[in-house]
N, C-alpha and C positions, 0 to 999 in steps of 0.2 A: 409344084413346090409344096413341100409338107408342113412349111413355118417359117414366117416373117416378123422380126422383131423392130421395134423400133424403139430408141433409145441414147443415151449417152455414154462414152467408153471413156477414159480419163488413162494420162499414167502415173500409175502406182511408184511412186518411192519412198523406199525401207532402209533403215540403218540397218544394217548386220549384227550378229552376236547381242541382239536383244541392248543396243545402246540408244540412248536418245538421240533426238535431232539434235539436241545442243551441242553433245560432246561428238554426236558421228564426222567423219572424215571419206566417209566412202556409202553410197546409198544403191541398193539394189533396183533394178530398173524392171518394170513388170504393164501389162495391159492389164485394166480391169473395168467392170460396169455390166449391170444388174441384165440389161437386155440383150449384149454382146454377149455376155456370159452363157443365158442359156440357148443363144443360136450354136454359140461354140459347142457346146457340151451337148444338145441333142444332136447336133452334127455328127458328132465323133459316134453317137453311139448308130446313127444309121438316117436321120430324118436326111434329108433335104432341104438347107437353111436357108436364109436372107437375114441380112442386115442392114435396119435404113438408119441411118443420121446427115450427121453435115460435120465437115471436117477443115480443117485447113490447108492447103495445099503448100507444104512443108514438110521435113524428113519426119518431126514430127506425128502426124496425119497422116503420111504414108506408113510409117513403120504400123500404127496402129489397123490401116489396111491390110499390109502383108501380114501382120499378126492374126485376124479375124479370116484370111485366107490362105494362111496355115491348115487351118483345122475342116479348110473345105466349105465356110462361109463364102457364100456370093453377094460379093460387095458393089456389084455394078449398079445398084440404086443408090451407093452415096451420093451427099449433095458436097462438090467442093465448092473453100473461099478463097480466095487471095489477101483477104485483109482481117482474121479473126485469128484466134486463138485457141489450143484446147484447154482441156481444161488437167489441174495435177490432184492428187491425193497423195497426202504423208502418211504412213501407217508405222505408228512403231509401237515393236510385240515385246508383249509386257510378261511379267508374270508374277504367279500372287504374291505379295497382296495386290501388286501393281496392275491393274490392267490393262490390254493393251487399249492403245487412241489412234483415232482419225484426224488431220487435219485436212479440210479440202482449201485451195487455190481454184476455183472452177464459177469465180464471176467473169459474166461476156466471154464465156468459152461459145467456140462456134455455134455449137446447136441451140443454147438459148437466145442466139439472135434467128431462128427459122422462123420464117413468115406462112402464114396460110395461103394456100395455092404453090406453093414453091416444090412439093412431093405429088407427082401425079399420083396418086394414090389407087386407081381404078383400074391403068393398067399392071400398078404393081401388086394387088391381091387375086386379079380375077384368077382363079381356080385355085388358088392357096386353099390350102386344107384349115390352118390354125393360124391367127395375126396375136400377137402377143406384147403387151407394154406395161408398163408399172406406173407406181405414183411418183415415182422419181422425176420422172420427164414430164409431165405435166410442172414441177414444183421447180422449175428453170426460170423459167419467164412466163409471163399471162402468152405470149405469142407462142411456146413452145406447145403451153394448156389447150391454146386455141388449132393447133397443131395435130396433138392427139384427139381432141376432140372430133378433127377432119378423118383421122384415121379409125376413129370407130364406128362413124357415119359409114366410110365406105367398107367397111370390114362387113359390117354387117349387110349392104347392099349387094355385094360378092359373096354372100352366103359361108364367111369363114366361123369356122369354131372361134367366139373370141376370150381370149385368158390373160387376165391382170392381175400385176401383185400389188397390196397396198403400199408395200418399202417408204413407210412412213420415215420422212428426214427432218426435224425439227432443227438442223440448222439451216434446211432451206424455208420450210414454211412454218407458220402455226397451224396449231391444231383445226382451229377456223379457220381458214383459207381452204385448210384440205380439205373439208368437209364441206366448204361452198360447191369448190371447184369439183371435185371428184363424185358428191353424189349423182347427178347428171347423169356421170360415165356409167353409172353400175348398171344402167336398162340395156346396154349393151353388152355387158358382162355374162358370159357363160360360163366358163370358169372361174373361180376368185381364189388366191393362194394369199394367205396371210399371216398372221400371229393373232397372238390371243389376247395381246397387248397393242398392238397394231390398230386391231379392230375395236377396242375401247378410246384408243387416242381421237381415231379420226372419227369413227361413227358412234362412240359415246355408248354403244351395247355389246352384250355378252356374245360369245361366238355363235351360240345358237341360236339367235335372233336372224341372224344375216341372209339366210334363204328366205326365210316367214317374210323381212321385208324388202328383200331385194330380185327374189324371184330366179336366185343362180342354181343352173341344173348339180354343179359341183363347187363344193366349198374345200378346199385344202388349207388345213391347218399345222404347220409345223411346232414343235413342242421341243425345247430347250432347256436342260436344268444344269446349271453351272456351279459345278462341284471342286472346281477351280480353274484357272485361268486354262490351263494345259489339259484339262480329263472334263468331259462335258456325258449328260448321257443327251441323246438324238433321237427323233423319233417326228410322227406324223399319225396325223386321221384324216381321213375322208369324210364327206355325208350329204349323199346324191337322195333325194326324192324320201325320207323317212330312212332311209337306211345309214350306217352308220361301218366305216372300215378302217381298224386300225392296224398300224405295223408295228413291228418288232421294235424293241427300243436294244440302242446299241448304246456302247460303253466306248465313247470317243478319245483318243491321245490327239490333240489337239494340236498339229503342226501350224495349221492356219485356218480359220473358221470362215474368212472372208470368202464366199461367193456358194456358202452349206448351202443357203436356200435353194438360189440358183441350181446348184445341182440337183436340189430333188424337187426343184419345176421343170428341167429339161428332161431329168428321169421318167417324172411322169407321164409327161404330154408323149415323149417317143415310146413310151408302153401304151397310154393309153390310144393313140390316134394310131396305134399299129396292131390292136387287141381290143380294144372298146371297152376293157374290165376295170372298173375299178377297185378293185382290193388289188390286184394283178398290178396297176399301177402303181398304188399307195406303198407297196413291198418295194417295188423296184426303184422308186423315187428314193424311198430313205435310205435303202442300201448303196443305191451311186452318190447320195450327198456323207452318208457316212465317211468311206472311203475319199471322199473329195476331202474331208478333215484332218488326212494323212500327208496333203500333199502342198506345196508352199503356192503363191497364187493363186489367183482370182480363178481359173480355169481348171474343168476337172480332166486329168490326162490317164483315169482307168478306163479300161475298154469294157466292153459288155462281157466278157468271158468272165473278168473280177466281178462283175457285181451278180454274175449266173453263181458263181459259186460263193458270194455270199449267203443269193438267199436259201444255197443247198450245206449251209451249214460249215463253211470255212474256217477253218481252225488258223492258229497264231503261228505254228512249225513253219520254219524257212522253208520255200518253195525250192525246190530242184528238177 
């Protein structure tokens, strides 16, 4: 196995034609969540995935399984309930001035009730290449925190590459919480994927502090400027050991923004854990999360042939 995530997935529903929930009549129905996300999308581009959570055994929790093995996610480490719930997310797409909003529904959804000991964890890493989580799942419940805390114990006992995003959520935690709960985790952390906003919220310092005190062989930083709600420009750096790699910055039409990042952590980890290069990765992460900006949902559905010829200089001419 080339990558095991663990995480919470929610379902996403959207008003159509850019209307609000008040006045909508009809809501678009979609999978989404930060660690599903990039099992899916390194999936598709070639890794060999897993996805761990807990679910509720309902059409619900199923579709969100057949959904995640669509894409060739191995779901056979779910944990099911019989008695929980998942969790939902409202998303309605704004535009300027308006922007768009999140509302989540996703209290006592299944996975914030997982207990420690409940995920064998040791037979599910050993020989995994990369185990991957974010600060989302920790920011569920203290049992969720205690959770991933087991899962970085054993990640790093099984010798995987381990890579987390900080996906600071300030309607889950505060700033202090995150930063009780999460420092801990970063001795574990080999790779770190962030913002540059992210990393002031919860660790209170500038991006280039976060090797000096954290000791990560790779830091990914993604980079955002919002030129309006629909036209973004995108980009990324790198900065392993004194060295420093940045990409391309691309000039985004903004279909749906929700799960950029994601895509260019899956981007990178399937370049980088299949090429070892970092600038190689950094190019190929922001050109699959680019493209992932074109496309409506949580999940990125271009193949590697698109994002080969973006970084060989793909022009805007309809394709034939």
């Amino acid at each position: 196995m080339d990558l095991v995530t663990f995480g919470e997935a929610m379902i996403r529903l959207s008003p159509r034609n850019f209307e609000r929930l008040e006045q909508t009549t009809m809501l678009d129905v979609r999978i989404g969540g930060a660690e599903l996300n990039v099992a899916v999308n390194a999936g598709r581009l070639g890794l060999e995935t897993a996805w761990v959570s807990r679910l509720p055994n309902n059409p619900l929790g199923r579709m969100m399984r057949n959904k995640a093995r669509e894409h060739g996610v191995d779901t056979s480490y779910i944990i099911w309930t019989d008695e929980d719930r998942i969790g939902l997310y409202f998303l309605e797409l704004g535009a300027s001035p308006r922007a768009s909003s999140v509302m989540y529904d996703r209290a006592n959804s299944a996975i914030s009730k997982i207990q420690p000991g409940e995920v064998e964890w040791d037979g599910i890493l050993e020989g995994v290449k990369a185990f991957h989580t974010t600060g989302i799942t920790p920011a569920l419940s203290d049992s969720a925190a205690e959770v991933t805390a087991e899962a970085l114990e054993a990640a790093r006992k099984a010798g995987c590459q381990i890579t987390y995003d900080l996906n600071f959520r300030s309607r889950l935690w505060s700033r202090e919480k995150a930063r009780q709960v999460q420092t801990p985790f970063m001795e574990y952390v080999d790779i770190l994927f962030t913002t540059e906003a992210d990393t002031f919220r919860v660790f209170g310092i500038q991006r280039d502090k976060l090797a000096e005190r954290f000791g990560f062989n790779i830091v990914v930083i993604t980079l955002r400027d919002v030129i309006s709600v629909w036209r973004n420009k995108w980009s990324a750096f790198a900065y392993s050991d004194g060295d420093f790699y940045e990409a391309r910055t691309y000039d985004v039409e903004v279909v749906d923004r929700v799960g950029g990042g994601d895509s260019c952590t899956a981007g990178f980890l399937y370049r980088y854990l299949t090429t070892g290069d970092i600038a190689s990765a950094i190019e190929y992460g922001v050109a699959f999360s680019a493209l992932k900006h074109s496309l409506p949902g949580d999940f990125n559905w271009c193949t590697s042939e698109e994002v080969e010829a973006q970084l060989a200089g793909a022009g805007l001419r309809i394709s034939r």
